[in-house]
FIROVEX-431561 format. One record per residue (C-alpha): residue number from 1; residue in three letters; x, y, z. Coordinates in Angstrom, 1 decimal, decimal comma, padded with zeros to 4 digits, always signed. Example, Ala and Ser with C-alpha at 12.3 -4.5 7.8 and 13.67 -1.06 7.14 Angstrom:
// residues 2
<num: 1 | residuo: ALA | c1: +012,3 | c2: -004,5 | c3: +007,8>
<num: 2 | residuo: SER | c1: +013,7 | c2: -001,1 | c3: +007,1>
END
This chain:
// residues 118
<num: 1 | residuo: UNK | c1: +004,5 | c2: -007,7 | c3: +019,6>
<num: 2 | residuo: UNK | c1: +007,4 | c2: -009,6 | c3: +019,3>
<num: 3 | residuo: UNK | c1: +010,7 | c2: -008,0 | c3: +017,4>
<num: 4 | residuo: UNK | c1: +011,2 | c2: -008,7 | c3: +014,2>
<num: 5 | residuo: UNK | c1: +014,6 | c2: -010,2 | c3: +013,3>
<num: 6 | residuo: UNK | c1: +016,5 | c2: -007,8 | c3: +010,5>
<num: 7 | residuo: UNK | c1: +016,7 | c2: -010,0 | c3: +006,9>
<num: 8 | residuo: UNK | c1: +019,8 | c2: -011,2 | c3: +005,7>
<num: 9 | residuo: UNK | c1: +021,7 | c2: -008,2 | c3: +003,3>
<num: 10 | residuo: UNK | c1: +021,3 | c2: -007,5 | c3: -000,3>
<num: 11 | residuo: UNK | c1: +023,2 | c2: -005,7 | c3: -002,6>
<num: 12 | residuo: UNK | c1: +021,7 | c2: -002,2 | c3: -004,2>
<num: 13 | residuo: UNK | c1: +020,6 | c2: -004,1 | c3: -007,4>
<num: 14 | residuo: UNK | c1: +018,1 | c2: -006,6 | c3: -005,8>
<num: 15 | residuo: UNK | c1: +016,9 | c2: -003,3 | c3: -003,9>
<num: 16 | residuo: UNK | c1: +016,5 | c2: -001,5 | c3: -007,1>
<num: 17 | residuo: UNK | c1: +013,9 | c2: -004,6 | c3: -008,2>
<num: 18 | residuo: UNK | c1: +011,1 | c2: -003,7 | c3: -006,1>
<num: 19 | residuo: UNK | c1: +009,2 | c2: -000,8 | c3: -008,1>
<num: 20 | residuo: UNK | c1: +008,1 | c2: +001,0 | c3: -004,9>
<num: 21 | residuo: UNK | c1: +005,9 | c2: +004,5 | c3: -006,1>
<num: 22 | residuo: UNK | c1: +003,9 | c2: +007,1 | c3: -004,5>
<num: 23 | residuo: UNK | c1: +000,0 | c2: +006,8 | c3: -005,5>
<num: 24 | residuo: UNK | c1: -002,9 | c2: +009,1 | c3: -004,1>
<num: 25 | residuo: UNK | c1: -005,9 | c2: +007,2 | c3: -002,5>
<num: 26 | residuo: UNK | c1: -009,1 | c2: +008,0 | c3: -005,1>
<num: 27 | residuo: UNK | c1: -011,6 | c2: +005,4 | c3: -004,0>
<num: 28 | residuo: UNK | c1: -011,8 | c2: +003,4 | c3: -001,3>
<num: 29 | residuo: UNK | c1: -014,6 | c2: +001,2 | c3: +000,5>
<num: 30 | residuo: UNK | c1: -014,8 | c2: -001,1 | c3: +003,0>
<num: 31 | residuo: UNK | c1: -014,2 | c2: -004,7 | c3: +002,6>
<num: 32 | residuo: UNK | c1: -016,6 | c2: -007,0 | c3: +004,2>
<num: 33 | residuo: UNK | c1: -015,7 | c2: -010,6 | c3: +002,8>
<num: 34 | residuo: UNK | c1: -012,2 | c2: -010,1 | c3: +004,0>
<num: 35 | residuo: UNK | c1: -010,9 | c2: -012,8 | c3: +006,3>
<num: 36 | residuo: UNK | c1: -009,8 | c2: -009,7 | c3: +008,3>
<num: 37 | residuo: UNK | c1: -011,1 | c2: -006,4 | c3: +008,2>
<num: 38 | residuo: UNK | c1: -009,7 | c2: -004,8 | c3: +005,7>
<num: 39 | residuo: UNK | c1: -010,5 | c2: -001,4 | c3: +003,2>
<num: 40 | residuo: UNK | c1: -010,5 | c2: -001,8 | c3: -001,0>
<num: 41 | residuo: UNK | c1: -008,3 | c2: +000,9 | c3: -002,4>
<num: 42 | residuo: UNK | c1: -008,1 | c2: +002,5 | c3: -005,6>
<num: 43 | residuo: UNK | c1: -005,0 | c2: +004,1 | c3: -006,5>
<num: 44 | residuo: UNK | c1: -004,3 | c2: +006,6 | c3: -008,7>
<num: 45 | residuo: UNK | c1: -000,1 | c2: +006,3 | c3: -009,7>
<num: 46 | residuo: UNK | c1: -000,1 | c2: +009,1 | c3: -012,6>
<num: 47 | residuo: UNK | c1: -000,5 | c2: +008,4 | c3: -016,6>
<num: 48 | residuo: UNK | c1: +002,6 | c2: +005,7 | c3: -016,4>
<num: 49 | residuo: UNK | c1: +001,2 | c2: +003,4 | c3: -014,1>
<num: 50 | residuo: UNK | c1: -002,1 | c2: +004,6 | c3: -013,4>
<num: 51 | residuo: UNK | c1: -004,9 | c2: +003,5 | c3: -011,8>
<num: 52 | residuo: UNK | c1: -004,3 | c2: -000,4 | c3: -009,2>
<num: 53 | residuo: UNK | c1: -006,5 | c2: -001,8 | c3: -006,5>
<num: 54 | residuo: UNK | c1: -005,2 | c2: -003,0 | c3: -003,6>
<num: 55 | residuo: UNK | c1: -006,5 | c2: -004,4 | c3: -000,5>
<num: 56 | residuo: UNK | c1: -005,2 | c2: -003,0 | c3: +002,9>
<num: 57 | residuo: UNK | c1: -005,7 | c2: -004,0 | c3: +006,5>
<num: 58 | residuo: UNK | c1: -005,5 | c2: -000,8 | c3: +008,0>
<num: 59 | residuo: UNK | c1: -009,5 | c2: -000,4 | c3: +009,5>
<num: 60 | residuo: UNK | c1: -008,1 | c2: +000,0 | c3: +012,9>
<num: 61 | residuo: UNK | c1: -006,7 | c2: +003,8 | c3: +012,0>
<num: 62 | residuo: UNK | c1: -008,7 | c2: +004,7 | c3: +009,1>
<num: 63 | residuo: UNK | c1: -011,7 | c2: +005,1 | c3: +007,4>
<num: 64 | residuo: UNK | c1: -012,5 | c2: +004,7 | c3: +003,7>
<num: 65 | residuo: UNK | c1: -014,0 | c2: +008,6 | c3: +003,2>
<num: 66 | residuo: UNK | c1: -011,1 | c2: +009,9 | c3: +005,2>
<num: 67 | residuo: UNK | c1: -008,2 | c2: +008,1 | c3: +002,9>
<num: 68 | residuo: UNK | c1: -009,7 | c2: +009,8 | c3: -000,3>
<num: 69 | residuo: UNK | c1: -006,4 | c2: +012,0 | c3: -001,5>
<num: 70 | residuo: UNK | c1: -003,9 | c2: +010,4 | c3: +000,6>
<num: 71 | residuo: UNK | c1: -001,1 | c2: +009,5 | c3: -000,9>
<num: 72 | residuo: UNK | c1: +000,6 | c2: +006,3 | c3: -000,2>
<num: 73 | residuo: UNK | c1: +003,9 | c2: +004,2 | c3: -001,0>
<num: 74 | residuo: UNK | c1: +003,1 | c2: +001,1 | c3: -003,0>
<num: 75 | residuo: UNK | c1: +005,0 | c2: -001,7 | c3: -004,6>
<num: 76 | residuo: UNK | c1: +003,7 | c2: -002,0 | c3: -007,9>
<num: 77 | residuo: UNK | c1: +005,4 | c2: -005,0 | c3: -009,6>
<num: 78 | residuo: UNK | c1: +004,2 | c2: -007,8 | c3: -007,7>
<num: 79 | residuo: UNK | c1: +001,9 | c2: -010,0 | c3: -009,6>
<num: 80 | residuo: UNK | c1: -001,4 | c2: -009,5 | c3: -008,6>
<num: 81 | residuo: UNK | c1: -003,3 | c2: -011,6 | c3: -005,8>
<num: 82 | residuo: UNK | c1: -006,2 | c2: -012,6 | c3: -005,3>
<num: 83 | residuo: UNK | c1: -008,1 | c2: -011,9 | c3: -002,1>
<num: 84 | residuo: UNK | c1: -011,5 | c2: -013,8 | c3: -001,5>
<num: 85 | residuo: UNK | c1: -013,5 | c2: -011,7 | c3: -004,7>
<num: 86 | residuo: UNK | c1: -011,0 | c2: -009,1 | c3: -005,4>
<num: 87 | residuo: UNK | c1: -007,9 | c2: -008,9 | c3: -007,6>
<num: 88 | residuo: UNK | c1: -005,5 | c2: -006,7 | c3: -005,2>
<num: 89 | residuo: UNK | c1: -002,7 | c2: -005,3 | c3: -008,2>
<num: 90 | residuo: UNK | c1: -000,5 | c2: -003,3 | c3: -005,5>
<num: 91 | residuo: UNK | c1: +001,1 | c2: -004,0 | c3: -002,5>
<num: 92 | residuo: UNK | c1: +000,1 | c2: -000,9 | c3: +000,2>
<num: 93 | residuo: UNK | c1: +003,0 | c2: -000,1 | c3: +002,5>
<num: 94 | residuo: UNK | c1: +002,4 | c2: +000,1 | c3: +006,4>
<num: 95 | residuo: UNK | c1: +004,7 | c2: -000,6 | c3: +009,5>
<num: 96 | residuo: UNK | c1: +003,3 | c2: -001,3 | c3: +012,6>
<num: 97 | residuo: UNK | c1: +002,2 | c2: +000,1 | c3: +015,4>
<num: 98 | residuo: UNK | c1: +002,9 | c2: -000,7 | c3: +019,1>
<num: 99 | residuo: UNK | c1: +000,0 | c2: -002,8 | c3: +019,1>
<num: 100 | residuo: UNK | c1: +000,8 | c2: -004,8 | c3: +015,7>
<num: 101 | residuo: UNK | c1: -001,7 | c2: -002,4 | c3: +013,9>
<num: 102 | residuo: UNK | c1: -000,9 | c2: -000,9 | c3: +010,1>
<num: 103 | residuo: UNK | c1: -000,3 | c2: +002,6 | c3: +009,5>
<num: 104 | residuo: UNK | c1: +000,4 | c2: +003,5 | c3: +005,6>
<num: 105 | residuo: UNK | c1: +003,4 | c2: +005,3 | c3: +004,6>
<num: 106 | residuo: UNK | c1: +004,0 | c2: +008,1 | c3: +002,0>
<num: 107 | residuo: UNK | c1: +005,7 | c2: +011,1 | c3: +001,8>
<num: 108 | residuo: UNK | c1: +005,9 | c2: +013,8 | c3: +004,1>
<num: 109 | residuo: UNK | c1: +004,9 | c2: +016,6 | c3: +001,5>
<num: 110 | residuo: UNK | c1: +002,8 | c2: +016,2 | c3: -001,6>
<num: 111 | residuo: UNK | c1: +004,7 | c2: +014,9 | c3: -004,8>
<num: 112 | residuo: UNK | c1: +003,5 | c2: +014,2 | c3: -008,2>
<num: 113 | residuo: UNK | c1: +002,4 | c2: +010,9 | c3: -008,6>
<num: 114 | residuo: UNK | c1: +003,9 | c2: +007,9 | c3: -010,1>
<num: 115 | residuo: UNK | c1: +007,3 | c2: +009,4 | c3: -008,1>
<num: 116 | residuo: UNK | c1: +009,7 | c2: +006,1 | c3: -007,8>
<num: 117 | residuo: UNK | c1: +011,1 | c2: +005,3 | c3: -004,1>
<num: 118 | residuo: UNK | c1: +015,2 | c2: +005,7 | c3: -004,3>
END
């Protein structure tokens, strides 16, 4: 995998635009009709927010039954895209692995959910 180039800087206040939050995983199921293989997600961000689909490409480490009370980082003010069939509402955070492969983020010790990224 070739290195990805760091983006240009910018300032706190374009930062503080992205609405990233922690979510836990509550359904999830494969996703067939996919261009690439990929997992439907349900995610369950507290009363505020709560409950977004999202579409993730992460099949290579995970399995649907085994992401059921994981908790994620999402960005959850992106207007929502459409994916063959499904409406995905949240962007899923990942980075990659040495091989180009998604592994989610979230938080290294359970916090409530809904919790803002800062």
């Amino acid at each position: 995998m070739s290195p990805i180039q760091p983006s240009p800087p910018i300032g706190f206040d374009d930062f503080m635009k992205v609405d990233i939050r922690v979510g836990e995983i509550v359904a999830a199921e494969p996703f067939p009709e996919a261009r690439k293989p990929a997992i439907k997600l349900v995610i369950d961000f507290g009363e505020e927010i709560g409950r977004k689909k999202s579409s993730a490409q992460i099949t290579r480490h995970y399995q649907p039954e085994a992401l059921i009370g994981r908790q994620v980082l999402a960005v959850v003010n992106f207007p929502p895209r459409q994916i063959g069939k499904f409406m995905s509402e949240v962007l899923t955070l990942g980075v990659p692995d040495a091989d180009g492969e998604v592994v989610l983020i979230g938080p290294g010790h359970a916090v409530p959910r809904g919790g803002r990224l800062f």
